[in-house]
FIDRENRO-931680 format. One line per 4 residues: number of its first residue (from 1); their letters; for each residue x, y, z of C-alpha. Coordinates in steps of 0.1 Angstrom, whole numbers. Layout:
N
NUM> A> X/Y/Z  ...
***
This chain:
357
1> XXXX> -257/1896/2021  -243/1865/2029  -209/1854/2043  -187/1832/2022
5> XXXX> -176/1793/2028  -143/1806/2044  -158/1832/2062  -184/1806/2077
9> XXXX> -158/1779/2085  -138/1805/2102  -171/1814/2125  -170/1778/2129
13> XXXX> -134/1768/2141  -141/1798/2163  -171/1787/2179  -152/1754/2183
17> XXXX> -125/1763/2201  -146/1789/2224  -164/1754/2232  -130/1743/2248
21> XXXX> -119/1774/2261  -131/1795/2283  -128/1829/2296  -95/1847/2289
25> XXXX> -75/1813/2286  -95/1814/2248  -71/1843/2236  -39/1825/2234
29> XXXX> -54/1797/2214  -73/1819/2195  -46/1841/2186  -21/1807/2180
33> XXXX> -43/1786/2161  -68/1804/2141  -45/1837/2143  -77/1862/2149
37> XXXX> -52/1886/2161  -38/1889/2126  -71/1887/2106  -70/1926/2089
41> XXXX> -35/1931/2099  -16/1933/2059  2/1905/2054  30/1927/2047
45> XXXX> 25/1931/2088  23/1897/2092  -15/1895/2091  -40/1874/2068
49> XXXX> -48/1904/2050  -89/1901/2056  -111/1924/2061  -146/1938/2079
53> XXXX> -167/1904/2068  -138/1886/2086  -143/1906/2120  -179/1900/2117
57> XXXX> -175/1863/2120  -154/1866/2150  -169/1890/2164  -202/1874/2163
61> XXXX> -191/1841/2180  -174/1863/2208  -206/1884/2214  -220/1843/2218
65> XXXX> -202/1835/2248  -195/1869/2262  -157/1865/2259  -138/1883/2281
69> XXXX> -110/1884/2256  -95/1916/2239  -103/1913/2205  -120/1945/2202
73> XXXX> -98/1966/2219  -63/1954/2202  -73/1933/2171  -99/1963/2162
77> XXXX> -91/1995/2176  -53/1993/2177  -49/1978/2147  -73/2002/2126
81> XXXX> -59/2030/2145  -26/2025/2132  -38/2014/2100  -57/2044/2093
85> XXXX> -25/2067/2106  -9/2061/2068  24/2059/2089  43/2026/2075
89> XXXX> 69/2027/2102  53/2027/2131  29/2001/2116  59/1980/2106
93> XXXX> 70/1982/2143  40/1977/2159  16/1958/2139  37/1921/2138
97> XXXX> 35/1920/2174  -5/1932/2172  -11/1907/2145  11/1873/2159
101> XXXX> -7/1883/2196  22/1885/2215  13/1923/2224  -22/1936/2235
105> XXXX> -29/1968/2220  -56/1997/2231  -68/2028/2221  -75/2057/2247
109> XXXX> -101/2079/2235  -129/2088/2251  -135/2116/2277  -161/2122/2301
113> XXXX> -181/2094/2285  -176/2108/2251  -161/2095/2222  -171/2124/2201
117> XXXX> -133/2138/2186  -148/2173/2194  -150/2162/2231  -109/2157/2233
121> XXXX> -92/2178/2259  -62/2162/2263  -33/2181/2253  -1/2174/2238
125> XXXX> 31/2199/2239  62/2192/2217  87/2181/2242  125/2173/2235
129> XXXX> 139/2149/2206  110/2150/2188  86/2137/2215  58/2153/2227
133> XXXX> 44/2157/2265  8/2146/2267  -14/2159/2298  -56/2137/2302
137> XXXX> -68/2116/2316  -92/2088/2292  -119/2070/2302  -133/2036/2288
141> XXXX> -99/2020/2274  -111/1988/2268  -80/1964/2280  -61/1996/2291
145> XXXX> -48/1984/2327  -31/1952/2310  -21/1965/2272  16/1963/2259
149> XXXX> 9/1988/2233  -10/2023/2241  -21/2047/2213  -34/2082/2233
153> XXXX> -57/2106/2212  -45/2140/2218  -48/2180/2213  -19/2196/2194
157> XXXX> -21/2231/2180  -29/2217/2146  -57/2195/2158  -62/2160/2175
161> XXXX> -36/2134/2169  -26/2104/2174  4/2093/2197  24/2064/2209
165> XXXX> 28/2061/2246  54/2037/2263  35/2016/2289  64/2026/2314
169> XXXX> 61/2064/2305  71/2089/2333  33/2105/2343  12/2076/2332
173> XXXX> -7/2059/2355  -36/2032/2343  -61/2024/2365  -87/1992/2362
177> XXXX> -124/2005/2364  -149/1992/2382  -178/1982/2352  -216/1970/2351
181> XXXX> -200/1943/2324  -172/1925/2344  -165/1906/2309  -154/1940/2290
185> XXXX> -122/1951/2309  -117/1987/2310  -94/2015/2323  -91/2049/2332
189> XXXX> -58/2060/2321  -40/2091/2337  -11/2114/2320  7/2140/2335
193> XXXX> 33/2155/2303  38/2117/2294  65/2111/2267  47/2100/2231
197> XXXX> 56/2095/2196  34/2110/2171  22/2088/2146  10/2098/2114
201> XXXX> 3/2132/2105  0/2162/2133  -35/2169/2130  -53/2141/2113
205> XXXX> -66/2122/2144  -101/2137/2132  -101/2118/2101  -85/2088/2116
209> XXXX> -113/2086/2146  -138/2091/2122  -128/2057/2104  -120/2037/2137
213> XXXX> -156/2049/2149  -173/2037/2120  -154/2002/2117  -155/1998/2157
217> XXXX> -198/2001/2156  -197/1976/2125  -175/1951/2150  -193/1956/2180
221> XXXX> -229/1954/2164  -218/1918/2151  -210/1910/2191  -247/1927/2201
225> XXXX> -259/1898/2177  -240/1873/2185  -252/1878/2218  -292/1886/2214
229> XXXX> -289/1854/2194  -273/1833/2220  -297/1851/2244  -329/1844/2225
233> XXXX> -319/1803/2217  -314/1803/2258  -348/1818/2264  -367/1794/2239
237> XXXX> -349/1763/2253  -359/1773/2287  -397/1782/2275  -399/1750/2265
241> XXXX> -384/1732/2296  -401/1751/2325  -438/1736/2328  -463/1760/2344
245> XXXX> -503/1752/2349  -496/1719/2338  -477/1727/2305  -444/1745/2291
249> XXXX> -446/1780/2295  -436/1783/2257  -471/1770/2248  -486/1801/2257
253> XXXX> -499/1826/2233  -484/1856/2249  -447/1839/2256  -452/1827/2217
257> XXXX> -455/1865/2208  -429/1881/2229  -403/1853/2218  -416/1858/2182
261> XXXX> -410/1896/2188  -373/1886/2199  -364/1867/2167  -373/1892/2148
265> XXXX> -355/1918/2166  -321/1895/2167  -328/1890/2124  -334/1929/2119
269> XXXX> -303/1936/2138  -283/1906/2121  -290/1922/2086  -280/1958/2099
273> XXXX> -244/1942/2110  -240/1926/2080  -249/1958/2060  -218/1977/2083
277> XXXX> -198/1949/2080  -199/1947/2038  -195/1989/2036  -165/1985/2058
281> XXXX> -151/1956/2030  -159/1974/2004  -149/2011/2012  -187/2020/2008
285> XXXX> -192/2059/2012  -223/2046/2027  -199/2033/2053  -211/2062/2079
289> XXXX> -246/2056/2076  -246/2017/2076  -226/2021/2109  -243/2039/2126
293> XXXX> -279/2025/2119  -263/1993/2129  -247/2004/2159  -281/2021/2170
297> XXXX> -302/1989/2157  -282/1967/2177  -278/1984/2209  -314/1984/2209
301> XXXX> -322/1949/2197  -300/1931/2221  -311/1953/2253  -347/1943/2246
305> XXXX> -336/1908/2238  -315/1908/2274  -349/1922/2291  -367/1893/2280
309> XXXX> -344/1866/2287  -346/1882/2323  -385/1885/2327  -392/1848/2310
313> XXXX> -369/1827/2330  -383/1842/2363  -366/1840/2397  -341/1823/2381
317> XXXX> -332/1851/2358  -325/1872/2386  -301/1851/2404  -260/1852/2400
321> XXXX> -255/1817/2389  -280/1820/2360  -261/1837/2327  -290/1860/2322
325> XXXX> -277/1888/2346  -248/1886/2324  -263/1893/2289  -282/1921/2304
329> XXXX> -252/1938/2321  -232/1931/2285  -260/1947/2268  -265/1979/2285
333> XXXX> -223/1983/2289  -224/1975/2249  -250/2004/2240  -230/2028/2259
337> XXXX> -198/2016/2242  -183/2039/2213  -216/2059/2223  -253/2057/2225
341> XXXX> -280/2052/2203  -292/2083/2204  -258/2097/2194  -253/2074/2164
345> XXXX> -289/2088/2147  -276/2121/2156  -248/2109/2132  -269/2094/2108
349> XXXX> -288/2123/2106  -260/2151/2102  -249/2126/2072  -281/2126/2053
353> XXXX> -285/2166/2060  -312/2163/2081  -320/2186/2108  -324/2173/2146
357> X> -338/2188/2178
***
């Protein structure tokens, strides 16, 4: 599995201009001059049209410099939210502003820590003029405090569905939450019978979380690699800097082994993205499976990969002005994200029919 020329020159131009930019002055460029925004946005949206392998590649090179920006929240979740809602108008009015960046889209979902559909207790109660009143509060909406456009995951009688919810709404309040990973902004957001539009059918939010679960672990297991591998080419550069007893520290045996153990961690977990990322491009049924072994994989790979950084740079990698503290907080934040490990085999199991404690 390997990514094309364009694919590779588009990881490129983005790696470039994240060498210019930095922090969340990168999203305006990004969005302006290499149009990431718009990457699996139709072009009858006003997107590029691209797909999973597309993501990857940005994805990857955002997980590389931690980027505080909200790709993952808008370009991903929104996006394939209202992609996957089958409803052409409200993609038609809200997916050229998505895709051009001049709105910030997120997805409230998860409850209690949960982003399990069964876990949903917010409730939503046809109102007047066709609108319905939606009561919950969300937890974890990645970009939630700042977003122009708010999707809300709700409880009808016919099931969970999905709703518009004006940022202005009567009864919504959005609160920023206070995270481990300052880079991955986040929100609690609050509705008391807030005014929504439903979007797509009444009912289907099951099937439409299912598919934005799947393609959100494909994108953020790119970003765990992008960031073990970033982690890991730190750690050997140091290893070979820092002179102990007379010589680098990376000329001993044991630091050989553990950053040996590293790479192949970072490789393992490179493959498992790229397996999520082609079953997402292709349709794969295997789609399920391949995203949740890589979301599990990943999580894993780039905690362990964090830990070291840590332990071999010393008292250095335990100070604020060193970047390690930051790969470590990104990677335990990023194995909670769209849920744990644990979780995901629990998934991966259920799909293959096997039984778990």
């Amino acid at each position: 599995m390997r990514l094309t020329e364009e694919q590779e020159a588009l990881r490129s131009a983005v790696r470039s201009l994240l060498a210019r930019h930095e922090g969340p002055a990168a999203w305006r460029p990004l969005t302006e001059q290499i149009g990431v925004s718009g990457l699996a946005v139709p072009e009858e949206y006003g997107g590029a049209g691209c797909g999973a392998r597309e993501v990857h590649a940005v994805m990857e090179e955002l997980g590389r410099t931690l980027s505080p920006v909200p790709y993952l929240g808008s370009a991903v979740l929104a996006v394939q939210a209202l992609l996957a809602s089958g409803d052409p108008a409200a993609c038609a009015q809200l997916l050229p502003r998505l895709a051009e960046g001049r709105a910030v889209g997120c997805l409230a979902w998860a409850e209690q820590g949960s982003w399990d559909p069964a876990s949903i207790r917010a409730e939503a109660a046809p109102g007047s003029g066709g609108t319905w009143l939606i009561t919950g509060v969300k937890e974890h909406v990645l970009d939630g405090a700042e977003a122009d456009v708010l999707l809300v995951v709700a409880r009808t009688t016919a099931g969970v569905s999905l709703f518009e919810v004006a940022v202005d709404s009567t009864g919504l309040r959005r609160e920023a939450a206070v995270t481990m990973d300052q880079t991955r902004a986040q929100a609690r957001v609050v509705l008391d019978a807030s005014e929504g539009r439903l979007i797509g059918t009444d009912g289907e939010g099951d099937r439409i979380l299912g598919h934005v679960l799947n393609l959100a672990c494909a994108a953020l297991a790119a970003e765990q690699v992008g960031a073990a591998e970033r982690a890991l080419e730190l750690t050997v550069a140091y290893a070979k800097e820092r002179v102990q007893f007379g010589r680098p520290i990376g000329s001993f045996q044991a630091v050989k082994h553990r950053l040996a153990d590293a790479y192949v961690l970072v490789e393992s977990a490179r493959s498992a993205a790229l397996g999520a990322a082609f079953a997402a491009a292709e349709g794969s049924p295997e789609l399920i499976r391949c995203a949740a072994v890589a979301k599990s994989a990943c999580s894993e790979a780039l905690s362990t990969v964090a830990g070291e950084m840590v332990q071999l740079h010393g008292g250095i990698g335990i100070t604020w002005e060193h970047d390690a503290h930051r790969f470590l907080k990104r990677a335990h934040g990023a194995a909670q994200l769209f849920g744990p490990p644990a979780w995901h085999r629990h998934r991966l199991a259920a799909d293959l029919g096997l039984a778990t404690a």
